[in-house]
N, C-alpha and C positions, 0 to 999 in steps of 0.2 A: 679576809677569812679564807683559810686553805680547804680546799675540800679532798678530800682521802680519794687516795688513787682507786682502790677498789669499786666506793660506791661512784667516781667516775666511770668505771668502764663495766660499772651496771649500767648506768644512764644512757652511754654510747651504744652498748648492747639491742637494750629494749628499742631504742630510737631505732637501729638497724631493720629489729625486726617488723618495728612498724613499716618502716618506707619497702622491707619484702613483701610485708601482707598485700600492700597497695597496688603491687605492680600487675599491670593486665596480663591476662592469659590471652595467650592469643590460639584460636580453629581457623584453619584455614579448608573453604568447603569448594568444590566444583561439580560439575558432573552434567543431568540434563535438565535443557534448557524447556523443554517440555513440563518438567514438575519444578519449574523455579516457582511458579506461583503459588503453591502449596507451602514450599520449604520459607518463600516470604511469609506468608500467612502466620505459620506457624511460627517461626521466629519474630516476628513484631507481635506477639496475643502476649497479652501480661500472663504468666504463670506456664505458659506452653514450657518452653527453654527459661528463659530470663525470669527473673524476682517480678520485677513490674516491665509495664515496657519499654522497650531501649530504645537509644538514640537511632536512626537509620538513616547511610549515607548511601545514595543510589547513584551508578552512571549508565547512560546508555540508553535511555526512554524517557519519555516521558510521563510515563507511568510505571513506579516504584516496582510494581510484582513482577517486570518483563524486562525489570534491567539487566544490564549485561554482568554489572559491577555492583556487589553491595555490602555493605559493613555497618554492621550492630553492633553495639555497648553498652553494654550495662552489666548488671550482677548476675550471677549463677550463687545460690548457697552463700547472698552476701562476700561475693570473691569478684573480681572485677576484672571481664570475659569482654573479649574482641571477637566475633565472630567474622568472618570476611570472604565473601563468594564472587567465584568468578567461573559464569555458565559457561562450559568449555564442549559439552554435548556430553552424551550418557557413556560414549567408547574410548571420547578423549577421559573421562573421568578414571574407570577402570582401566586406563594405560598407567594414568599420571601415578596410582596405586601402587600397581605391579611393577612397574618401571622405576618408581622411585621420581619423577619427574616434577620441575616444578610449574606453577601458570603465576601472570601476573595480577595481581591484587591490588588494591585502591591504597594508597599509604593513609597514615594518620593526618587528618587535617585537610584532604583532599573535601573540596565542596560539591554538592548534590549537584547533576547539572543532564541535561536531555542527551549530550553529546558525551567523549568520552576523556576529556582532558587531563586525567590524572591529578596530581603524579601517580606514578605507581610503585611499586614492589615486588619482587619474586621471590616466591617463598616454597617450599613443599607443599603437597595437598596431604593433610591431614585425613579427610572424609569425600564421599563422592555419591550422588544421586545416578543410579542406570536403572534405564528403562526395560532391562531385563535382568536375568541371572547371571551370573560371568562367565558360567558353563556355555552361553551363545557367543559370546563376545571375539572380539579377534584377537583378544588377550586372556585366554583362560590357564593361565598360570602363571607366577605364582597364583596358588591357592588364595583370596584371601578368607581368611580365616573368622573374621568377625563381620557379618552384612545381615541384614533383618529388609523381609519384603513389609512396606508400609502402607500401601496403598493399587488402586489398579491408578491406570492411566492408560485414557483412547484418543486413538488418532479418526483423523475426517477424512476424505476424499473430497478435492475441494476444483472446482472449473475457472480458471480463467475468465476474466471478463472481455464479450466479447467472442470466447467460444460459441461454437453452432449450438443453439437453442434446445436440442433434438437429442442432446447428450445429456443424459441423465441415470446413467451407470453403469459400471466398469464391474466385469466378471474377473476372477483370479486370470482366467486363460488373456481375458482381453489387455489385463496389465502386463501380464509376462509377455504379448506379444509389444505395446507400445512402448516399454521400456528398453528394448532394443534399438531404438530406436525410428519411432513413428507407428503407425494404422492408419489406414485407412479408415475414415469417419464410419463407411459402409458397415465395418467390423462392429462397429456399436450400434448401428439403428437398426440395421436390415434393409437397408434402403441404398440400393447401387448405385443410383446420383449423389450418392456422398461421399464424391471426391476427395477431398481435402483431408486434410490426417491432423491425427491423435498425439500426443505427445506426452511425455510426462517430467516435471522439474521434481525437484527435493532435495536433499541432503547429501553431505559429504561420509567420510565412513566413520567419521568421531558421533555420529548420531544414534540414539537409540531409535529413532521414529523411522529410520531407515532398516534398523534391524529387524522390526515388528513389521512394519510394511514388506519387507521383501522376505522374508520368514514367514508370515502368514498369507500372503499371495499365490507363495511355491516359489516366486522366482529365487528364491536361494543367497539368504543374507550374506554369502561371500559372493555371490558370482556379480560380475562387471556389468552396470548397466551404461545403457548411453542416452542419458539427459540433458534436457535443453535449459538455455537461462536465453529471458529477453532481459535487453535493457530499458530506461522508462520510457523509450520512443516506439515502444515494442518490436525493435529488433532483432535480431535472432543474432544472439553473443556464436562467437569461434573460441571459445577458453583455451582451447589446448594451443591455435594460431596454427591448425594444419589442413582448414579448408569442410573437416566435418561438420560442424557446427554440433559436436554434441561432446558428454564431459562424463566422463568414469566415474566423476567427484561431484560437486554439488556446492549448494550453500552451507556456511558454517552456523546459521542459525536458522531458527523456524520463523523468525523475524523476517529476514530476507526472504524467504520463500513467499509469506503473506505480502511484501510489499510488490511483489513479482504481478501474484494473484490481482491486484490492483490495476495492473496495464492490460488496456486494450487490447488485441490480438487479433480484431476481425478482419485489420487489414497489412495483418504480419506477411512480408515476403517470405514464403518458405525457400529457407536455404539449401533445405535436405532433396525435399523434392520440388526442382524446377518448374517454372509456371505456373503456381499456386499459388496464388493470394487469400489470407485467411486460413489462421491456422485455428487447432483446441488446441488447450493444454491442463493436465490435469494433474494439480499438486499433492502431497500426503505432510500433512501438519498437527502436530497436537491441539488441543483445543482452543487454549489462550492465543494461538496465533491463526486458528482456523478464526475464531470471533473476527480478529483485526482483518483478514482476508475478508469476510460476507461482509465487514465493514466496510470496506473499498469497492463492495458492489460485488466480487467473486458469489459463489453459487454450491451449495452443496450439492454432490452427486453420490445415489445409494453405492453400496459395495454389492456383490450379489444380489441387487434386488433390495436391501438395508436400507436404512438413512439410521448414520448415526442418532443416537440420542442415549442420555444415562439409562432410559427405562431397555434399549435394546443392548446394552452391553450389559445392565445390572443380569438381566435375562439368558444372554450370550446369544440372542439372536444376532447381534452384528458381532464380527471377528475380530477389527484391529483393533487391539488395546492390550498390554503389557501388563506386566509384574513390576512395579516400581520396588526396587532398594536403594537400601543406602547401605551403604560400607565404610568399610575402616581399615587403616594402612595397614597392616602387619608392622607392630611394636611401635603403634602411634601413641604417645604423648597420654598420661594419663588425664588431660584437659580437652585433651581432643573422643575420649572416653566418656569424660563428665556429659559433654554437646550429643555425644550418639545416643546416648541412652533419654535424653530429653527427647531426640526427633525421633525416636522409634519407640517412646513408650507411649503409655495408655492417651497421655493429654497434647502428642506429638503431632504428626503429622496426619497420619490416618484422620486422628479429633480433627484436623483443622481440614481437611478435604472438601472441594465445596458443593460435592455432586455431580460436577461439569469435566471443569477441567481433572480433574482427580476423585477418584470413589472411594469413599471407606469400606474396608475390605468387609466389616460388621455388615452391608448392606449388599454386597454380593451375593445372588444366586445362582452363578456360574463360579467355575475357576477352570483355570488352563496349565499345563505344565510345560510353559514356556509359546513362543511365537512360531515356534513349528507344529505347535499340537492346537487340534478344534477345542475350542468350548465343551463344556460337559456341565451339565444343569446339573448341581447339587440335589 
């Protein structure tokens, strides 16, 4: 039996357009590491983003919401969506934007795993979580043109373990003095037998936690600080190898910062100033990584006189805590359009905030305009 050319390259046709319908879309998301918790949340809740819930391939933790590396699949509108994030910090995110830059992603078929084995992929970044405006940022142009604030997001002030006992909080002046590097302990208690000094670790400049930290302190989100990193024997690291022992730059995540928090200190040689044994040291971390630091025994310390908590930020009696957005590349992908309008609508992100690590902005009674500005009680 011959079958007519025509109703063949109907057949051919319609086949094509099936195996088009089928094929994934793929987002490719980065930004901070700070509100990946949220944007997990949000992305694994059946109906947030996705039809039902997707598949979810994590690297980098061992716990799914603090991974480094993650990628979802499932359907958006019945259309079949790869979502794929890689926490790059809130300033790397807003580079990778403006800049056109790409970060490495999980490939397809890569297995779930604590460590970070790949394979990988490098792709553009479609979308980006910052933990401020882009008007603060080190990259405030290009314009981008499409970003919606989602959510607040606070940072801690957190003690090494192991720090003197006696330290139990840091005034704005008192941080602008130890991020220079050191104080004396005296500086925070009032007590001149306390010798020994103050320090402060945190972040590199692809960080939002660092923008809102050194923005709302005073110390001045561009200017150069000099911070310390021990290693797990609680040494005191030389990063730069020229004898100071202190680092303009930082850690690339709030992970590492928490696992810092973790080490001893009480009988850290101080490098900076000779003859000391027994340093403090005081980290600044968003929440999901503040948790894993007081898990390791670390310590919260108030900010003026503060202790974090949701009820003192919902309030704005505590200051550190940001304006969480997300954005979108200028002439991104109308699939990477579909994904923004899921994380920054009604059942997005904000919905999915857990009160801790991230507040829904519906529950705020403060707002700020930006990390250089106070709190103002609605």
């Amino acid at each position: 039996m011959k079958i007519k050319p025509t109703l063949l390259a109907i057949g051919l046709s319609l086949g094509s357009a099936s195996l088009v319908g089928a094929q994934t879309h793929y987002v490719y998301l980065t930004g901070s590491t700070a509100a990946r918790n949220a944007v997990y949340q949000t992305l694994i809740t059946a109906g947030a983003v996705f039809d039902a819930a997707p598949t979810a391939t994590t690297q980098g933790s061992s716990t799914a919401a603090k991974a480094t590396y993650m990628t979802f699949v499932g359907n958006i509108g019945g259309v079949p969506f790869s979502v794929k994030c890689d926490w790059s910090g809130s300033e790397g995110g807003i580079q990778d934007l403006t800049q056109g830059q790409s970060e490495n992603f999980l490939a397809d078929g890569a297995p779930s795993s604590s460590s970070s084995p790949g394979p990988f992929v490098s792709q553009a970044v479609d979308l980006a979580m910052a933990d401020n405006a882009q008007s603060f940022s080190k990259n405030p142009t290009p314009i981008l043109t499409t970003g919606k604030e989602v959510c607040v997001i606070p940072f801690m002030l957190v003690k090494e373990v192991g720090s003197a006992s006696d330290l139990s909080n840091v005034t704005d002046a008192q941080f602008r003095v130890a991020i220079t590097g050191g104080a004396k302990l005296a500086l925070f208690t009032g007590n001149a037998a306390d010798t020994s000094f103050v320090y402060i670790t945190g972040r590199d400049d692809n960080s939002g936690t660092r923008v809102n930290t050194f923005g709302t302190t005073g110390f001045g989100i561009f200017n150069v600080p000099s911070q310390v990193e021990l290693n797990s024997s609680g040494q005191m690291l030389d990063p730069n190898g020229d004898g100071s022992y202190v680092t303009s730059e930082g850690y690339p995540s709030g992970g590492s910062v928490a696992t810092q928090m973790g080490v001893n200190c009480s009988s850290t040689v101080d490098q900076i100033n000779p003859g000391i044994t027994g340093i403090s040291v005081v980290g600044y971390l968003g929440i999901s990584d503040a948790n894993t630091a007081l898990g390791l025994g670390a310590t919260q310390v108030a900010y003026n006189g503060v202790l974090e908590s949701p009820t003192t930020v919902i309030e704005g009696q505590y200051g550190i805590w940001g304006n969480e957005y997300c954005y979108e590349r200028n002439g991104a992908s109308g699939d990477a359009t579909t994904v923004f309008g899921k994380l920054t609508g009604s059942n997005g992100i904000t919905h999915n905030s857990d009160g801790s690590t991230t507040i829904d902005l519906t529950l705020m009674h403060a707002s700020r305009q930006g990390p250089t500005a106070d709190p103002v009680h609605k």
